[in-house]
PLY file of the C-alpha trace (Angstrom):
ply
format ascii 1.0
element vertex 295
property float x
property float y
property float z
element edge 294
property int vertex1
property int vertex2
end_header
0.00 0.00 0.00
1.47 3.26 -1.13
2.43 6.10 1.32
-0.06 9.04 1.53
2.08 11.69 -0.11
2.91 14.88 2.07
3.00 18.41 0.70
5.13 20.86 2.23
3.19 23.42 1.28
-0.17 23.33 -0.56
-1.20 27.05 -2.50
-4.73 27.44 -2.38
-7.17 30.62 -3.19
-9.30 30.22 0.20
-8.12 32.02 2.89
-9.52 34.21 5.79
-10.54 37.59 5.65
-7.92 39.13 7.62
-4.22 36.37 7.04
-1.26 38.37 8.23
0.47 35.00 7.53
3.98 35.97 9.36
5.19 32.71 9.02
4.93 32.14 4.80
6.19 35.88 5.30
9.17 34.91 7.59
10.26 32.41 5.13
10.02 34.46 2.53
12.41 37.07 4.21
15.41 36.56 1.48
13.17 37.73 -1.49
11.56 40.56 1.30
15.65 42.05 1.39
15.92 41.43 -2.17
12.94 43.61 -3.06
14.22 45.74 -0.85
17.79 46.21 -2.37
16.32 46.20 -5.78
13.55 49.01 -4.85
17.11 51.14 -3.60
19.32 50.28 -6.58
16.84 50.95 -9.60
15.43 53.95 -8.34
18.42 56.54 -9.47
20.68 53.56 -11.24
20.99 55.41 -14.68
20.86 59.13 -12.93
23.38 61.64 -13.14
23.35 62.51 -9.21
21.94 59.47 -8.10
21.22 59.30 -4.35
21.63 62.95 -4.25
18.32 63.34 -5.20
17.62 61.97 -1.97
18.84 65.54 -0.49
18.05 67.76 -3.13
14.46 67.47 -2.94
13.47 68.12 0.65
16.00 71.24 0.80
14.67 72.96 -2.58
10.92 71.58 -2.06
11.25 73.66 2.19
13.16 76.56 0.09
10.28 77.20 -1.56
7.66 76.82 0.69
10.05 79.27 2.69
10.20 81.79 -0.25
6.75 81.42 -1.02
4.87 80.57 1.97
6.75 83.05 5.01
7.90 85.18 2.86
5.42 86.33 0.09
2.65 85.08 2.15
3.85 86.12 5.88
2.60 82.46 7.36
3.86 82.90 10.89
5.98 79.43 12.33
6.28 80.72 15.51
9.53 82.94 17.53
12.69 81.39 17.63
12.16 78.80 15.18
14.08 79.25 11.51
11.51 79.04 8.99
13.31 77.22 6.89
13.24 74.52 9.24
10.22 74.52 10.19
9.12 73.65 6.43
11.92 71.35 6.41
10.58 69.31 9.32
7.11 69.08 7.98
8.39 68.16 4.44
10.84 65.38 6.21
7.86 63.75 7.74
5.19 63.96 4.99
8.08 62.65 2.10
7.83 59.56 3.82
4.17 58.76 3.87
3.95 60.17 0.71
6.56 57.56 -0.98
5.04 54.86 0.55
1.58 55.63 -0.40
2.83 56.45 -4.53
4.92 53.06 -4.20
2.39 50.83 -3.01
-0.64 52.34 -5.17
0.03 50.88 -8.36
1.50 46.92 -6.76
-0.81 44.83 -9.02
-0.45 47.12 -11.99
3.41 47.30 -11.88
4.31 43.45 -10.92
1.15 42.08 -12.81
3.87 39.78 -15.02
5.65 38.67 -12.08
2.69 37.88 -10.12
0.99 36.19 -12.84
4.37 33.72 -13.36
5.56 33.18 -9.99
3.85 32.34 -6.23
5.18 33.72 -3.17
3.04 35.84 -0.73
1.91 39.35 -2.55
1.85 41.24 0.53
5.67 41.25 0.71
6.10 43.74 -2.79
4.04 46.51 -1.15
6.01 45.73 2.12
9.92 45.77 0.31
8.48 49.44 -1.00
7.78 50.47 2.93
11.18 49.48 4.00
12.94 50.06 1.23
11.61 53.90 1.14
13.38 53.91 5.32
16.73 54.45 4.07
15.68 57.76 2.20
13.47 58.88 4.60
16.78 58.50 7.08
18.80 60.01 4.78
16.31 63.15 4.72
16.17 63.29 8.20
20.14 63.90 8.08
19.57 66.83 6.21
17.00 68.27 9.09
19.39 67.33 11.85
22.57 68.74 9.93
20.18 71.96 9.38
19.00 71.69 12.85
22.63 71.84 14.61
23.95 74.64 12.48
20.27 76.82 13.36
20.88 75.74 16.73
24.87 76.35 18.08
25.80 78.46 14.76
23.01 81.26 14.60
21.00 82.62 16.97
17.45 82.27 15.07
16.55 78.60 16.34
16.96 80.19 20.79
13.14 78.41 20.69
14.11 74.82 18.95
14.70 72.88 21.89
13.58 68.88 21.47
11.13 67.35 23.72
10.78 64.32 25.45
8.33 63.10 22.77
11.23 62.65 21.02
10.52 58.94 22.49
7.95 58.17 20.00
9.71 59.03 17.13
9.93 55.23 16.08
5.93 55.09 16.73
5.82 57.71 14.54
7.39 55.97 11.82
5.26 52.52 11.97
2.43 55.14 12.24
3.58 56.47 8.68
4.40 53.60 7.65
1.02 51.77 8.34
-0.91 54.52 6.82
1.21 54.36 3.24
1.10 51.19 2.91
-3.12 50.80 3.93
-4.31 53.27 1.24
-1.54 51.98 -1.12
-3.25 48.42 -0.83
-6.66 50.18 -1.37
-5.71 52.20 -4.04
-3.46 48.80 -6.19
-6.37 46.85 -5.58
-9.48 49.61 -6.85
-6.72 50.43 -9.66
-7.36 46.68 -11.10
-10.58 48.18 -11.95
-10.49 51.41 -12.49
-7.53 52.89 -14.00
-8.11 56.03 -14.03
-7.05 56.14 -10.48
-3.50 55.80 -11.41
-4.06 58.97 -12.66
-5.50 60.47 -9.62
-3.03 59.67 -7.19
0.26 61.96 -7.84
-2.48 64.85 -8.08
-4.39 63.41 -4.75
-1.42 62.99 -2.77
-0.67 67.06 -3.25
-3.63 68.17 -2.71
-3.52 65.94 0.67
-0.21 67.56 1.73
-1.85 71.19 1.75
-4.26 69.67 4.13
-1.78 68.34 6.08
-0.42 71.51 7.72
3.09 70.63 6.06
3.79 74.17 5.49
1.73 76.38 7.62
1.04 75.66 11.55
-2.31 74.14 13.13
-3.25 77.11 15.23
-3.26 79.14 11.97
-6.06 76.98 10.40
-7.82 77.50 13.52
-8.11 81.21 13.58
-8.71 81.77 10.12
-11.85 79.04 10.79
-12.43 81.51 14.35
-12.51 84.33 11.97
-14.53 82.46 9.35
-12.20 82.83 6.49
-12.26 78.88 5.92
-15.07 76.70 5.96
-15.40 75.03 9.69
-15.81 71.57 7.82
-12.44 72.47 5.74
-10.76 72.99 9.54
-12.52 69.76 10.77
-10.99 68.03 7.38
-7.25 69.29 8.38
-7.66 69.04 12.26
-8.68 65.41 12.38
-6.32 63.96 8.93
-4.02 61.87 10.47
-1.18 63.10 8.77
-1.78 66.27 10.27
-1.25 65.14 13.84
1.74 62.99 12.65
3.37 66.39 11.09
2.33 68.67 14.18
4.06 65.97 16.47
7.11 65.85 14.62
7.36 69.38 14.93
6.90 69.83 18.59
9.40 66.67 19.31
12.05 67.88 17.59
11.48 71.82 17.43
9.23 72.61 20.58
6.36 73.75 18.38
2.85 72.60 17.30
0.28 70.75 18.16
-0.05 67.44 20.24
-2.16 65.83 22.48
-2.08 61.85 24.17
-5.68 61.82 22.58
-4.49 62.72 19.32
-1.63 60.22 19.11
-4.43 57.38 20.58
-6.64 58.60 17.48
-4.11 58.37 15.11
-2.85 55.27 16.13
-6.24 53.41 15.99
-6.59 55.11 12.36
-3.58 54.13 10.97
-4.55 50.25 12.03
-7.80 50.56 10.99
-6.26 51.74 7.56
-4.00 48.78 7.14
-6.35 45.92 8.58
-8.94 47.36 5.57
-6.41 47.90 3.21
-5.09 44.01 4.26
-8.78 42.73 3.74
-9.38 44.77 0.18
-5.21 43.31 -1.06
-6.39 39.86 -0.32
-9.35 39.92 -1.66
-8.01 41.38 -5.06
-4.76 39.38 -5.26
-7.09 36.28 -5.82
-9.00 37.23 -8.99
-6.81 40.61 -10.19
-5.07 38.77 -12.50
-8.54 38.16 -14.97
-8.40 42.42 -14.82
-5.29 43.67 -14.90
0 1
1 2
2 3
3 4
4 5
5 6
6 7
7 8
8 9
9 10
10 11
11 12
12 13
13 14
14 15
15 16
16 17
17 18
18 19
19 20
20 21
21 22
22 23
23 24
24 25
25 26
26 27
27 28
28 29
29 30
30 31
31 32
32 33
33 34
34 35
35 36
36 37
37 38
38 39
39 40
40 41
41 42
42 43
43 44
44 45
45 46
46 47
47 48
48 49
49 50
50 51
51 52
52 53
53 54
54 55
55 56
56 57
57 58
58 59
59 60
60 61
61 62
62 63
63 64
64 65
65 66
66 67
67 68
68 69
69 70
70 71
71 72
72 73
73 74
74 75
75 76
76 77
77 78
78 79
79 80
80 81
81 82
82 83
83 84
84 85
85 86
86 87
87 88
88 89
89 90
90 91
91 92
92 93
93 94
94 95
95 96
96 97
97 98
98 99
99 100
100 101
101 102
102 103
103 104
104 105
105 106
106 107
107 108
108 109
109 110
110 111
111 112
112 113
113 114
114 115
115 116
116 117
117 118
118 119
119 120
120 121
121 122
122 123
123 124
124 125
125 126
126 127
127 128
128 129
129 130
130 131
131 132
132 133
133 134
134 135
135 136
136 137
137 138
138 139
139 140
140 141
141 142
142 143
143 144
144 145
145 146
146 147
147 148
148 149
149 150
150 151
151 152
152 153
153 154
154 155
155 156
156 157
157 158
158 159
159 160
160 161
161 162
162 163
163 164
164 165
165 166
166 167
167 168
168 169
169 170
170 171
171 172
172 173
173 174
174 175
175 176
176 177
177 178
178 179
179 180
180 181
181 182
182 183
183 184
184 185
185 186
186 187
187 188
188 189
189 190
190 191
191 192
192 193
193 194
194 195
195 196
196 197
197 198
198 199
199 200
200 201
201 202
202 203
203 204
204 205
205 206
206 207
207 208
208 209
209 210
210 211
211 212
212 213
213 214
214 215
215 216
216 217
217 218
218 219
219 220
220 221
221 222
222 223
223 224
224 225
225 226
226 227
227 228
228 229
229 230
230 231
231 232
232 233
233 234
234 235
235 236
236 237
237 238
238 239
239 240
240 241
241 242
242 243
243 244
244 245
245 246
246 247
247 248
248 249
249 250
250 251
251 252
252 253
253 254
254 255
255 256
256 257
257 258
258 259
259 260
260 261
261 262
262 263
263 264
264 265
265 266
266 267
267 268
268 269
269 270
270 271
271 272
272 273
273 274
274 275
275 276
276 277
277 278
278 279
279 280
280 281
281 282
282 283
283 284
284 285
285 286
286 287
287 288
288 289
289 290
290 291
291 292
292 293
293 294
């Protein structure tokens, strides 16, 4: 009588709603770093400046907003803090978001041959783009500190910038990022199986989010321009409770003393950003099952 055969590991279309599956994940670690390395490389392999580009476009995107914004447009960021980094803090922390969100959005679209050729577990392509997009977020946030020290013991227009003990957080801060990119990403790469015209959408959603994000104008101003009924009170609700808005505000205050924070607000975000992955989990596994016939 023959031997039942036993499968290692059997690939099957049913699974629960909600299958973090850490352990195919964990196995698959080795093509997780290689995704990774390859997200780094290709990005600015045939450029001129290469990484560079990495610095270049935080410091000329918080020139402007300095030039434009505080100068031309006298948008106070409070005494003793440079305004030129101020902008440069909220531009370090929204990049990051932002990068994740534009790399994940299109996952099904941009890997449809590889997916359609190959099994391993789809979750870990959107995942390499969140890590991967670490290093230049770290690299940016060089650029703030190196701006930061020479502001603070080289000049005496940062007497105000004086880190907090929040500082503590800053790796919460991160995931929270993190979490949030990579949920609406997984939305947005599965609806975009569908509907294409979403791919469109999403470079011109994502800056129209970040001036609703108080990257380059403080909290308190929204609120006394809504106090004074200049802006709509449902526009100040919109910017008040967007998670990214909290997230940029608390960077501020950790690392320059200013803006807004609150334990409540942190708690809110938190369960938002989770919320936003778990349904952006559900929607990606759904999808990954059938997106194939679509894409």
């Amino acid at each position: 009588m023959l031997k039942e055969e036993q499968w290692l590991y059997t690939i099957s279309s049913k699974k629960r709603l909600i299958d973090l599956n850490f352990n195919e994940i964990w196995r698959y670690r080795d093509l997780l770093v290689l995704f990774v390395k390859r997200d780094v490389i290709t990005v600015y392999k045939q450029t001129i400046l290469g990484p560079l580009w990495y610095f270049i476009q935080p410091l000329f995107t918080s020139l402007i907003f300095t030039l434009v914004f505080n100068n031309l447009a006298n948008i106070p960021t409070g005494d003793g803090v440079p305004d030129l980094l101020f902008n440069l803090a909220g531009i370090t922390s929204w990049n990051y978001f932002s990068e994740c969100l534009k790399g994940t959005s299109d996952t099904f679209k941009k890997n449809q041959n590889i997916f359609g050729k190959v099994y391993f577990p789809r979750v870990i392509m959107p995942m390499s783009v969140v890590v991967s997009n670490l290093l230049k977020f770290g690299i940016q946030l060089l650029v703030f500190i190196t701006f930061y020290v020479y502001f603070v013991f080289f000049t005496d227009h940062a007497e105000n910038a004086i880190p907090q003990f929040e500082l503590l957080l800053f790796p919460l801060i991160i995931l929270l990022m993190g979490l949030l990119g990579l949920g609406f990403g997984m939305i947005i790469s599965s609806m975009t199986t569908k509907y294409r015209d979403l791919t469109f959408l999403v470079g011109f959603g994502i800056q129209l989010l970040m001036y609703a994000s108080a990257v380059m104008y403080p909290l308190d101003l929204i609120r006394r321009k809504v106090e004074e009924g200049k802006i709509p009170v449902i526009a100040g609700q919109f910017i008040e409770y967007n998670p990214m808005t909290t997230i940029v505000e608390l960077f501020r205050y950790m690392t320059l003393g200013i803006g807004d924070y609150s334990l409540a607000k942190l708690i809110y975000v938190s369960v938002v950003s989770v919320a936003i992955f778990l349904a952006g989990l559900i929607v990606f596994n759904k999808t990954e099952k059938s997106f194939i016939d679509n894409v």
